[in-house]
C-alpha positions as CSV (number, residue, x, y, z in Angstrom):
1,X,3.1,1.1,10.5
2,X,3.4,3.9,13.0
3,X,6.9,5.0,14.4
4,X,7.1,5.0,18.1
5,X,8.6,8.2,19.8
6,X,12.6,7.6,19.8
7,X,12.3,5.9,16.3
8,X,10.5,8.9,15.1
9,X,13.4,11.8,16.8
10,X,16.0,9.3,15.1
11,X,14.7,9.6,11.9
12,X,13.5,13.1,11.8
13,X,17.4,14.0,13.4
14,X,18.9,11.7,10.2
15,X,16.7,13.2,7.5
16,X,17.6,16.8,8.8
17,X,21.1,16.3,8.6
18,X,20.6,14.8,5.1
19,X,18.4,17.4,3.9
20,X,21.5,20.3,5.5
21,X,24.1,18.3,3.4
22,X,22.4,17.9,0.1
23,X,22.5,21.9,0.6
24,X,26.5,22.0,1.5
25,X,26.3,21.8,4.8
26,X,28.4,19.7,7.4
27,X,26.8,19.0,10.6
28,X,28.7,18.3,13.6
29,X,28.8,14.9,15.4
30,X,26.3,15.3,18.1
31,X,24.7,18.4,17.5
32,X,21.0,18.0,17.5
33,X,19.2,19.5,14.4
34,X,16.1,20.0,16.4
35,X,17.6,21.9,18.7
36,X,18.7,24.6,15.9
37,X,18.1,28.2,16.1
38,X,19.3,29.1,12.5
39,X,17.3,29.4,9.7
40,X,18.6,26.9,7.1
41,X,19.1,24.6,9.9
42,X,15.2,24.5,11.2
43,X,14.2,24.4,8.0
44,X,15.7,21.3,7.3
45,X,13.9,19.9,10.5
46,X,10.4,21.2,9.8
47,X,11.3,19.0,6.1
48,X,12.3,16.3,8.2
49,X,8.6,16.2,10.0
50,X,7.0,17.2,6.9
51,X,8.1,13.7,5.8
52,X,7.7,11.5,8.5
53,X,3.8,12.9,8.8
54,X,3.4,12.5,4.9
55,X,4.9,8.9,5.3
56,X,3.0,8.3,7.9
57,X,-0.6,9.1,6.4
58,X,0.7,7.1,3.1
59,X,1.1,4.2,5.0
60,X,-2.1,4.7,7.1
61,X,-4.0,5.5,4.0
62,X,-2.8,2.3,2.3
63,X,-4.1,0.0,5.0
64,X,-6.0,-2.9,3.2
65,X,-4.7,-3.0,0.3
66,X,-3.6,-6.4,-0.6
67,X,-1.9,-5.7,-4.2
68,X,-0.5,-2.3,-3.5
69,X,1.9,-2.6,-7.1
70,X,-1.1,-2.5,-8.9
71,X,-3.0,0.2,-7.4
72,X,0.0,2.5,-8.3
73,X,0.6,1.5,-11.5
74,X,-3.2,2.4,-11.8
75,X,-3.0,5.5,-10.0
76,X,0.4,7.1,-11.0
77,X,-0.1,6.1,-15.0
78,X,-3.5,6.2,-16.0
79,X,-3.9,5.1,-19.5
80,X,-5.7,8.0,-20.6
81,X,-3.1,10.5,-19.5
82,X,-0.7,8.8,-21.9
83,X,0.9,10.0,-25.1
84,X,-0.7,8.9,-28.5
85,X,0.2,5.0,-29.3
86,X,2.1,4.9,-26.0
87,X,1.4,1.8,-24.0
88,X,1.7,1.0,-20.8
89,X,3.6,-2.3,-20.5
90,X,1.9,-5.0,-17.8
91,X,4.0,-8.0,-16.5
């Protein structure tokens, strides 16, 4: 699923001002994150892209797969990566 332009801004503006808060930070109603000059604050944008790229390759990378639960189980706990008698419980 690609974002289209203005859903993109929005989403890049809201995780910005997330990513300033986690920090301590208040941000003021209608100030515009990517229009910041200070540090802390444009590094919270260039996170917020950071994201929205990653996300976006994920989900253009996982194009055509049609069981995409299993091919992270698979992926993210491979069986031989686990601990000695620990298994990995299937449904």
């Amino acid at each position: 699923m690609e974002l289209g332009y203005f859903q993109k801004d929005v989403l890049i503006e809201k995780l910005a001002r997330n990513f300033y808060a986690i920090q301590g930070y208040v941000v003021p109603e209608g100030y515009r994150m990517q229009s910041a000059t200070h540090p802390a604050e444009r590094a919270c944008v260039a996170m917020a892209i950071f994201a929205v790229e990653e996300f976006e390759s994920i989900n253009d990378s996982s194009e055509g797969y049609e069981d995409d639960d299993e091919y992270e189980i698979d992926c993210l706990f491979p069986e031989e990566r686990l601990l000695p008698g620990v298994q990995l419980k299937r449904e």
